[in-house]
N, C-alpha and C positions, 0 to 999 in steps of 0.2 A: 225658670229652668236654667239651670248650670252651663255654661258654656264650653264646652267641646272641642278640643284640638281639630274633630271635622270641619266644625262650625269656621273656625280664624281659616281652616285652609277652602274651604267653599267660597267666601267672600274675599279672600287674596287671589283665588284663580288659581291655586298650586296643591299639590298633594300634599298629605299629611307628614311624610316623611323629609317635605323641603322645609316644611313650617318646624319640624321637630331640628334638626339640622341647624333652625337660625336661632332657635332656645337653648341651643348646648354651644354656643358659638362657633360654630364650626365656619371655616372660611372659605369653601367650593359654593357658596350661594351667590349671586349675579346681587350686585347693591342696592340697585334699584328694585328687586325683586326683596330682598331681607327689607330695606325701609318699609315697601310696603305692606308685607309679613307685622310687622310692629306697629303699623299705624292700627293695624287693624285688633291687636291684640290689645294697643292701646283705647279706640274704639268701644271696642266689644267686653272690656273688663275680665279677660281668658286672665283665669291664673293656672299655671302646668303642674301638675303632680310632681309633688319633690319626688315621690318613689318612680314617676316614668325619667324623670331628667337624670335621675341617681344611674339610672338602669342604663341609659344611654349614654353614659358617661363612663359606664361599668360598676359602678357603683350604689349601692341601694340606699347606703345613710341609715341603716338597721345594723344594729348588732343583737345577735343570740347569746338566750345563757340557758343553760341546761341543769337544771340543778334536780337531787335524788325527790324531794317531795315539799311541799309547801307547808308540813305541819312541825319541821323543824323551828325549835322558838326562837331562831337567829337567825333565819332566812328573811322576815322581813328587814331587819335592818341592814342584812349585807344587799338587798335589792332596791332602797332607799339610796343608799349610797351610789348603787349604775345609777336609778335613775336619774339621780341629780346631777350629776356628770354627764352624762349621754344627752340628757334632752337639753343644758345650758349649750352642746354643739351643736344641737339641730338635729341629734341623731335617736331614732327610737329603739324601742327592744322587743326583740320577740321570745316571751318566755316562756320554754318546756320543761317537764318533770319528767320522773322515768316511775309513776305510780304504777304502770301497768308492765310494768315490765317490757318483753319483749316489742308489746304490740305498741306501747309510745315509744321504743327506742326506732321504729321502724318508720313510724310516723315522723320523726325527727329526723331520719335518713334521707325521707321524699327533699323537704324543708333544704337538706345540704345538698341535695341533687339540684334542688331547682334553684341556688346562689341565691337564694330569699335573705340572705345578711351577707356583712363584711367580713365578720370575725366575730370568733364564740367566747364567752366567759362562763368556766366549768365549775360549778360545786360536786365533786367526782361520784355519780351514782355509782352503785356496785357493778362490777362485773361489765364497766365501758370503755376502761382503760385502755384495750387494744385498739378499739375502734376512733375514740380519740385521739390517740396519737397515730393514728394513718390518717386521718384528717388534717393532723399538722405536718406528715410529710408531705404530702400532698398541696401542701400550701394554705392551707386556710389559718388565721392568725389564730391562735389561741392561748386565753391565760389562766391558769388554776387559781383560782380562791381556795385558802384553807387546804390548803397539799397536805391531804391527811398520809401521804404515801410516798413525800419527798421524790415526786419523777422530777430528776432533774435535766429531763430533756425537755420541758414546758418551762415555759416563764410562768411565775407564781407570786403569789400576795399571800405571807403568813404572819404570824405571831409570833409570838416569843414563851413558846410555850414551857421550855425547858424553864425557864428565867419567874415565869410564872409560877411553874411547882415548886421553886426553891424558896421564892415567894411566901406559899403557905406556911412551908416548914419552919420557916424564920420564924414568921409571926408566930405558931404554934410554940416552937419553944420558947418564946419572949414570953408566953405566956402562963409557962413552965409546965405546959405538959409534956410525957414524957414517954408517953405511950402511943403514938398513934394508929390509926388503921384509915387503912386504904380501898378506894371504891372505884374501880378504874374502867374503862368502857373499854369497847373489842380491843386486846394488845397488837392486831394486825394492823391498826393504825399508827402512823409517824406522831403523830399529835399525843398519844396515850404513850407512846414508850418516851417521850420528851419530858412530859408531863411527870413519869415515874421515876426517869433518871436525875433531872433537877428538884424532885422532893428529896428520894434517897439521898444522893449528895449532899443535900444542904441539912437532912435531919443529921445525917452520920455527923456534918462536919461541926453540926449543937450539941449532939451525945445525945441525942435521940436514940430509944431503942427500935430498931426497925426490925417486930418481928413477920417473919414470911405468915405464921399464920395470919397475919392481921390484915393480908391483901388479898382481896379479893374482887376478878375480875366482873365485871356489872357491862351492862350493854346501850348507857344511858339513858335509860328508864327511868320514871321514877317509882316504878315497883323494882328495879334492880339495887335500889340501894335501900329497900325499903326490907329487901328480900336478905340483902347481904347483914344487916344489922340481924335482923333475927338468928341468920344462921351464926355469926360469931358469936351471940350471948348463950344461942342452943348448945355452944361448943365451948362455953364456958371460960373464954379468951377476954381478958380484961382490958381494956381501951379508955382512955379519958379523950379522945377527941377521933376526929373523921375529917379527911381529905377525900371530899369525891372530884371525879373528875368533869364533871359538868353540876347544874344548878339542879336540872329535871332530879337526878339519883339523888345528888343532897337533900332534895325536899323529900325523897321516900326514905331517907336517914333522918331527918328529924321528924317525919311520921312514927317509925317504928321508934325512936328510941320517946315518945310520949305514950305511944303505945305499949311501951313496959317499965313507962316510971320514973325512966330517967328525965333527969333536968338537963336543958341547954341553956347556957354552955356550963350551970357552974357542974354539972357533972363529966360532959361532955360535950367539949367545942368543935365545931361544926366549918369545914369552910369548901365553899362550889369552885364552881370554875364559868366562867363565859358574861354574868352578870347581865342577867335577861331581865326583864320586866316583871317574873315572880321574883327575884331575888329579896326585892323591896317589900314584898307583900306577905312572906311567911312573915311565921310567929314563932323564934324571934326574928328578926329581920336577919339575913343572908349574908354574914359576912362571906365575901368570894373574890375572886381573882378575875378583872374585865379585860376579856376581848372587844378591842375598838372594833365591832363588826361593821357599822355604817363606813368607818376610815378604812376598811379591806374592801370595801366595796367599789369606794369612791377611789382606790388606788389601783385595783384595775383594771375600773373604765379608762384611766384615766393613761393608763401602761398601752391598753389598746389603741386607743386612740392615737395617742402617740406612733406608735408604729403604724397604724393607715396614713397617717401625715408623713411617713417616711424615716421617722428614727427608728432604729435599729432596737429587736426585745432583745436583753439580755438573759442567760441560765439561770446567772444569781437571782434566789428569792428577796423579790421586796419587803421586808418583816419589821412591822411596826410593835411599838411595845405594848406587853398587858403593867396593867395596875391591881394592887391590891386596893378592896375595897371591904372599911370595916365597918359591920354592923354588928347585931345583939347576938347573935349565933356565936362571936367570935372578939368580944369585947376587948379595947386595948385594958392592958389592968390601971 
């Protein structure tokens, strides 16, 4: 049988909250009453709940993360990165989704009502942004992974997304195509219009032709970009290569374009965004542009944490770099 904070105060002769009192070192206890509080815990082999000592201390040693849905292909490795951070401090997680919409955003409200964590780390579900940020006026720490929406009233951990479209475009015309088309997920994202304006910029500044028919918005799918190929060939728009803007749409762009004959890349090169775990696995292999997702993870836990130790979050986003990475889809010549 487990030993019981009852149990050390029944055998010291004191209530439970004199014995809780000499575990958070509090110094209103008589000395001779705390030594023998310890002998006894010493004794009896009591070890105290980090979550009851956390709590008495005002602190729980939990941090929350709220993220839109668990079948995102880059949510485990941005949650590898908290947890490796969080748990090397001793600190756990408690993680929600917003699958059900209202009825988990509500469920997630009890969780903030009842101070069951320190501080939240957001992968931004749709339509929580108000409520979020009256949690951080309100004082609860919070830090944005992946600020697909630039609030820059939150401290945040992003990428270089801009830096990364321009990225493609290089490479694409290093590789003398001249034509490209574009596969871009919701344009109400920061992350998609960064994405769009450091391709433009950097095809314009190759002599790429950047025609408008050749962009077309996708919702990160990979029927959206599987969808969008068919529609530009039905429309008879001529393209020697594809910038999507995640990996999922890329892989529904080199579906459809095998599904009408075309060859990648010597007809048509292909290049993703995020470099997830299918990257490496289509046929040809995925040249794409890598989000360090585990490094935004692990930057922050690690932003959070800092500020419950008492350094100050700054506005400024912390934004680590992407790389290009080239495989068969996208061959150097």
């Amino acid at each position: 049988m487990r030993v019981t904070i009852a149990d050390v105060a029944r055998r010291a002769g004191v209530s439970k909250a004199t014995v809780s009192r000499v575990l958070n070192g509090k110094a209103d206890v008589d000395a001779d009453t705390a030594q023998r509080i310890r002998e006894v815990i010493a004794e009896t082999g009591y070890v105290p709940s980090s979550r009851a000592v956390g709590l008495a201390r005002g602190r729980t040693r939990t941090v929350g993360m709220l993220v839109p849905s668990l079948t995102w292909p880059w949510i485990g490795d941005v949650l590898q990165g908290v947890v490796d951070v969080l748990e090397a401090d001793g600190y756990g997680v408690l993680l929600y989704t917003c699958t059900r919409g209202e009825e988990s955003l509500r469920r997630f409200a009890d969780q903030v009502s009842g101070s069951a964590f320190d501080g939240l780390l957001v992968i931004e579900p749709e339509n929580t942004l108000d409520y979020i940020a009256e949690l951080h006026r309100k004082g609860l720490p919070v830090v944005l992974i992946d600020d697909r929406g630039h609030h820059v009233e939150f401290p945040s951990v992003a990428t270089t997304n801009r830096d990364g479209g321009a990225s493609a475009a290089r490479h694409l015309a290093a590789l003398g195509r001249r034509r490209p088309a574009v596969v871009t997920g919701h344009l109400r994202f920061g992350c998609v219009r960064d994405r769009s304006v450091g391709f433009a910029e950097a095809a314009e500044a190759a002599g790429l032709h950047m025609d408008p028919q050749l962009v077309v918005e996708g919702d990160f799918t990979e029927e959206s970009g599987r969808a969008a190929v068919h529609r530009l060939l039905a429309a008879g728009t001529s393209f020697d290569s594809v910038f999507a803007h995640n990996d999922l749409s890329a892989a529904g762009v080199l579906r459809a374009l095998r599904e009408t004959g075309r060859r990648v890349p010597e007809d048509v090169a292909v290049i993703g965004f995020d470099d997830i775990p299918l990257a490496s696995h289509t046929e040809p292999g995925l040249t794409t542009v890598r989000q360090p997702m585990r490094e935004m993870g692990e930057a922050a836990a690690g932003l959070l944490l800092s500020h419950l130790q008492g350094v100050p979050m700054s506005p400024t986003p912390f934004v680590l770099p992407t790389t290009l990475v080239v495989r068969g889809s996208a061959p150097m010549p």
